[in-house]
OpenMM code with the backbone's topology and positions (N, CA, C; nanometers):
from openmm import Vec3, app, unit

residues = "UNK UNK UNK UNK UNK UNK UNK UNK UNK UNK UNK UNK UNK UNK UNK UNK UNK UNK UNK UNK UNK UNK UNK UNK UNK UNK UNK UNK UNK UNK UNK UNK UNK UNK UNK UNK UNK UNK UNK UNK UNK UNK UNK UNK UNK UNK UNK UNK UNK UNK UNK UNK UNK UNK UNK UNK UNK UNK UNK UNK UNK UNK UNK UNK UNK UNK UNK UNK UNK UNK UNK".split()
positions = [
    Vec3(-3.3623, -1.8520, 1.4628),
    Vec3(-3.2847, -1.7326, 1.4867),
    Vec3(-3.3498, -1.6180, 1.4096),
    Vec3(-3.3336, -1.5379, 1.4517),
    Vec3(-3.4198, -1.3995, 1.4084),
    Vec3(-3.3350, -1.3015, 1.3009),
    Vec3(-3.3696, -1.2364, 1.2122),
    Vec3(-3.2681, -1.1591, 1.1576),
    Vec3(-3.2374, -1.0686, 1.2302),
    Vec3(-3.2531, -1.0139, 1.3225),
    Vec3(-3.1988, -0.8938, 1.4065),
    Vec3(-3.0736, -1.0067, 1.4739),
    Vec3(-3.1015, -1.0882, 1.5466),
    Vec3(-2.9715, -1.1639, 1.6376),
    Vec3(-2.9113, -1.2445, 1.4643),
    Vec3(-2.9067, -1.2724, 1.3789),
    Vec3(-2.8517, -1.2702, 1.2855),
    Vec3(-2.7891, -1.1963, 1.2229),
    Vec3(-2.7668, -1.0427, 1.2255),
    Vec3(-2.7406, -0.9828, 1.1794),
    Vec3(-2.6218, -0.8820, 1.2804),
    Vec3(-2.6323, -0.9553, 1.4175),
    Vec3(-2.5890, -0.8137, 1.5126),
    Vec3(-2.4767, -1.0266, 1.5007),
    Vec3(-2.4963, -1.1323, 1.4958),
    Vec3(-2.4002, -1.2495, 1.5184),
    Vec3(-2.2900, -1.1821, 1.3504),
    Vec3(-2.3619, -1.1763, 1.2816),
    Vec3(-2.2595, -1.1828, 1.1634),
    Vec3(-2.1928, -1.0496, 1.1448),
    Vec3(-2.2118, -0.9223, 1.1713),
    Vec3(-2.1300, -0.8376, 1.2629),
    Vec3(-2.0286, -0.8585, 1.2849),
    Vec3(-2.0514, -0.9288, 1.4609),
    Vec3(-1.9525, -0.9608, 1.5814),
    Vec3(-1.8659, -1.0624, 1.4637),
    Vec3(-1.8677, -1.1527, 1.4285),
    Vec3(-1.8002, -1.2527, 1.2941),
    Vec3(-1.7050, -1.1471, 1.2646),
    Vec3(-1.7307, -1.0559, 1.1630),
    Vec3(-1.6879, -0.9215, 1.0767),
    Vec3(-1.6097, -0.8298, 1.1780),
    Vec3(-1.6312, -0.8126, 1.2118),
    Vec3(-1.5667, -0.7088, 1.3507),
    Vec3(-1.4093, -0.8288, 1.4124),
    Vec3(-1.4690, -0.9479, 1.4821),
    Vec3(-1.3180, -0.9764, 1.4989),
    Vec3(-1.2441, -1.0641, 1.3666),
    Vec3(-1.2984, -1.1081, 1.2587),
    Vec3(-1.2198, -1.1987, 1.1784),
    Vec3(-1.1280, -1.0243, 1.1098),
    Vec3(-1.1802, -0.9085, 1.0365),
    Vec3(-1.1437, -0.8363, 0.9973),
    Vec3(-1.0329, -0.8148, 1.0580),
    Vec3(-0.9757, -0.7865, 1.1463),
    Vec3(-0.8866, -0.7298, 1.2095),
    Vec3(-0.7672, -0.8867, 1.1885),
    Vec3(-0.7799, -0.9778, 1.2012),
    Vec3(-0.6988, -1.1063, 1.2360),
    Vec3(-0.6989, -1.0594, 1.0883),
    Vec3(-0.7576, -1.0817, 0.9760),
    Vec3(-0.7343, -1.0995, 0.8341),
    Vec3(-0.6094, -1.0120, 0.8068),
    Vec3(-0.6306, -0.8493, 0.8456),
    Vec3(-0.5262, -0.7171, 0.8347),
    Vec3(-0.4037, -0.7568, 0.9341),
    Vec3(-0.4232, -0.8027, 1.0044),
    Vec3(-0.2993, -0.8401, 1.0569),
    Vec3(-0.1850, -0.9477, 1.0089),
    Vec3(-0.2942, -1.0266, 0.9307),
    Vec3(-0.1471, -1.1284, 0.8727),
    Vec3(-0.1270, -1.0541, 0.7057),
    Vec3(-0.1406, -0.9543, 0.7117),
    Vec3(-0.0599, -0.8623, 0.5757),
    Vec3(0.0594, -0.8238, 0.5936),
    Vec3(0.1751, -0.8318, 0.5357),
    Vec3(0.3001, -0.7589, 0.5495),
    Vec3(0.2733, -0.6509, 0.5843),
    Vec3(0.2827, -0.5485, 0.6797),
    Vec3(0.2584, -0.4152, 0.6835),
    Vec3(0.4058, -0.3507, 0.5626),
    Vec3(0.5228, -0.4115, 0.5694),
    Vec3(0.6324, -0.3396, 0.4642),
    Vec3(0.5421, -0.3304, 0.3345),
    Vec3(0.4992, -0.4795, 0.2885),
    Vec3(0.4989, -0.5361, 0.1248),
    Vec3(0.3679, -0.4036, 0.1352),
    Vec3(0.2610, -0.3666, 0.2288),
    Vec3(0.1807, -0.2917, 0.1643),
    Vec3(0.1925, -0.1662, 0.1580),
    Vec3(0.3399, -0.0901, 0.2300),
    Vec3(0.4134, 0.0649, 0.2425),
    Vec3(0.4299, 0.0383, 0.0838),
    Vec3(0.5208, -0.0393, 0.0394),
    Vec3(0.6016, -0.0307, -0.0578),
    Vec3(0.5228, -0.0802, -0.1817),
    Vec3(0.4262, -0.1350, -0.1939),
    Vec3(0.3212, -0.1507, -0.2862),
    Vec3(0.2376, 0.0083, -0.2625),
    Vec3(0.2299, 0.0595, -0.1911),
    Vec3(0.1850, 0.2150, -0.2005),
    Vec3(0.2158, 0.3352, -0.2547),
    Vec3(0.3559, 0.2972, -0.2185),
    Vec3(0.5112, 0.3967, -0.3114),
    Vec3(0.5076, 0.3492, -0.4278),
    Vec3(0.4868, 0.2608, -0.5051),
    Vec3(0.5180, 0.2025, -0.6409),
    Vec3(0.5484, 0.0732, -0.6611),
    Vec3(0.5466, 0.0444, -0.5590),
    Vec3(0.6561, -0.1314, -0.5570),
    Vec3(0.8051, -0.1124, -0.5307),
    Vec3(0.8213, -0.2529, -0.5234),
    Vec3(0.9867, -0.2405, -0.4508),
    Vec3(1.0936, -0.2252, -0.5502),
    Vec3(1.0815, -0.2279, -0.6474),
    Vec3(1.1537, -0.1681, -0.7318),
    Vec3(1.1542, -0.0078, -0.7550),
    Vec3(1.0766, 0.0977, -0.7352),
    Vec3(1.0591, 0.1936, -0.6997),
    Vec3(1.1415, 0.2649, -0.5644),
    Vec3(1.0799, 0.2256, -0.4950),
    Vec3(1.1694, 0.2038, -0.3275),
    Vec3(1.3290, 0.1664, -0.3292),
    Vec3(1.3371, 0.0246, -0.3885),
    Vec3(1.4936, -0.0053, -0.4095),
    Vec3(1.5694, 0.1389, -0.4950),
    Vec3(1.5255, 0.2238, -0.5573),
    Vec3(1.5729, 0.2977, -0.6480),
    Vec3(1.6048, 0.4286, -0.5783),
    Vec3(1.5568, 0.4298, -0.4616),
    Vec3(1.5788, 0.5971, -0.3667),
    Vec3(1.7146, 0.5575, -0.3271),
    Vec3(1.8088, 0.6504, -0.3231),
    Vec3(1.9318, 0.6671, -0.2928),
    Vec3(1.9207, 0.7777, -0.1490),
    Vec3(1.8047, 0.8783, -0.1636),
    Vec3(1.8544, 0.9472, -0.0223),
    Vec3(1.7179, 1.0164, 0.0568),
    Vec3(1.6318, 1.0295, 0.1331),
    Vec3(1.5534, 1.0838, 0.1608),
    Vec3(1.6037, 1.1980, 0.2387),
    Vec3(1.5071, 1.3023, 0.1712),
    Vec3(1.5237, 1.4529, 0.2919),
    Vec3(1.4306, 1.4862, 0.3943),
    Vec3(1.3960, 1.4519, 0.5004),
    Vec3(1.2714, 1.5439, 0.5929),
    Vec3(1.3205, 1.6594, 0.6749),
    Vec3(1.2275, 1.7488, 0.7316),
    Vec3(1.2080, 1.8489, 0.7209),
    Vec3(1.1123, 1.8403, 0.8283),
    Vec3(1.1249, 1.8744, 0.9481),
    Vec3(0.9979, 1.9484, 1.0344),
    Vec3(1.0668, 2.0439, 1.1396),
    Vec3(0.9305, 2.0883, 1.1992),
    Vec3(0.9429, 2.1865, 1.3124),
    Vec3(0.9282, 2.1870, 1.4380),
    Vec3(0.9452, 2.1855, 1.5778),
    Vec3(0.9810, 2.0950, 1.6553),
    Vec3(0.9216, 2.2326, 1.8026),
    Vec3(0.8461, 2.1961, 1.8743),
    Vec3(0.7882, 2.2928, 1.9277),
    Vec3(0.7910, 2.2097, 2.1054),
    Vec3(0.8777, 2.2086, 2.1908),
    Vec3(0.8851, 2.1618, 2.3285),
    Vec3(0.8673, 2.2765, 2.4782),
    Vec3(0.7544, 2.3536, 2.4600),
    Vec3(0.7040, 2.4080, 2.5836),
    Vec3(0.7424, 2.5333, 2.4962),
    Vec3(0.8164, 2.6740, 2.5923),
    Vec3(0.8705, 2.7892, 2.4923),
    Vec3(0.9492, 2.7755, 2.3534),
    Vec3(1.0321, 2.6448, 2.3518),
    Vec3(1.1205, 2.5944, 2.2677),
    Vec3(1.0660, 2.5812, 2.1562),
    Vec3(1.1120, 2.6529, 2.0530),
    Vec3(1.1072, 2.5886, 1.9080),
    Vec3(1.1954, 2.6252, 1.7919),
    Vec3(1.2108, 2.4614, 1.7116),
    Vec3(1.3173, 2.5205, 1.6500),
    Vec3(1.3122, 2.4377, 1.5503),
    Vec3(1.3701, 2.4155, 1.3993),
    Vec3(1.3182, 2.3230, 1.3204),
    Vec3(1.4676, 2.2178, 1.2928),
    Vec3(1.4189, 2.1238, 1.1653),
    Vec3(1.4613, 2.0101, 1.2046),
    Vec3(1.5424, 1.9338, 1.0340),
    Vec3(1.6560, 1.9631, 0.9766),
    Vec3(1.6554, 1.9183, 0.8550),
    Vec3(1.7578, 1.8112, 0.8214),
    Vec3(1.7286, 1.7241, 0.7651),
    Vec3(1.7699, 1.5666, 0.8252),
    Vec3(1.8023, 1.5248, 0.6227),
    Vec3(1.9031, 1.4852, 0.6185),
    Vec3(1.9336, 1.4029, 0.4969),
    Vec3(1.9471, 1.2928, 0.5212),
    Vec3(1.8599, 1.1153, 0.4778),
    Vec3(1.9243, 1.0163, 0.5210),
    Vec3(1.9674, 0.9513, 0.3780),
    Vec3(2.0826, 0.8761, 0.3688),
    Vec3(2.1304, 0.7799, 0.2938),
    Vec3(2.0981, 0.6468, 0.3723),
    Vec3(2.1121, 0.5709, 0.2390),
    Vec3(2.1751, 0.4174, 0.2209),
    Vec3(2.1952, 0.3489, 0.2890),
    Vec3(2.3623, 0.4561, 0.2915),
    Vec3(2.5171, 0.3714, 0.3181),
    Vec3(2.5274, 0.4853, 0.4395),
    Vec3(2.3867, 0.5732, 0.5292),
    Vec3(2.4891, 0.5864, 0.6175),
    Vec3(2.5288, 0.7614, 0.6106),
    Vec3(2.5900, 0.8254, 0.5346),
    Vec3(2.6229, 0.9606, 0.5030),
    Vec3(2.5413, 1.0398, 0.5290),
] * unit.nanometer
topology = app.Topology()
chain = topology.addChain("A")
for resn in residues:
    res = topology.addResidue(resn, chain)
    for name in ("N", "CA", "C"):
        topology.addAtom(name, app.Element.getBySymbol(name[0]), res)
């Protein structure tokens, strides 16, 4: 085997195992390992967002409080 077809085989290897590897990751455990950990996260009581909202002539913006529990 040649290093050129050696090198374009271990690639193709890299190219599909990579993707199967990222896929069996929690996508949550690695949000919340990003934020601080889940103790961090467990500790938010309320998020605020905020955007602007633009549908053909239409625009108008957007301000959203979420809780918890709901409120």
């Amino acid at each position: 085997m040649s290093k050129i077809q050696f090198g374009h085989n271990l690639l193709f290897v890299l190219l599909i195992a990579t993707p199967c590897g990222l896929a069996a990751d929690d996508p949550i455990e690695r949000w919340a390992t990003a934020a601080g950990g889940r103790e961090k996260v467990a500790a938010i009581k309320a998020v605020y967002r905020e955007a602007t909202v633009e549908f053909g002539i239409y625009k108008g913006a957007i301000k959203v409080w979420h809780t918890a529990n709901g409120k």
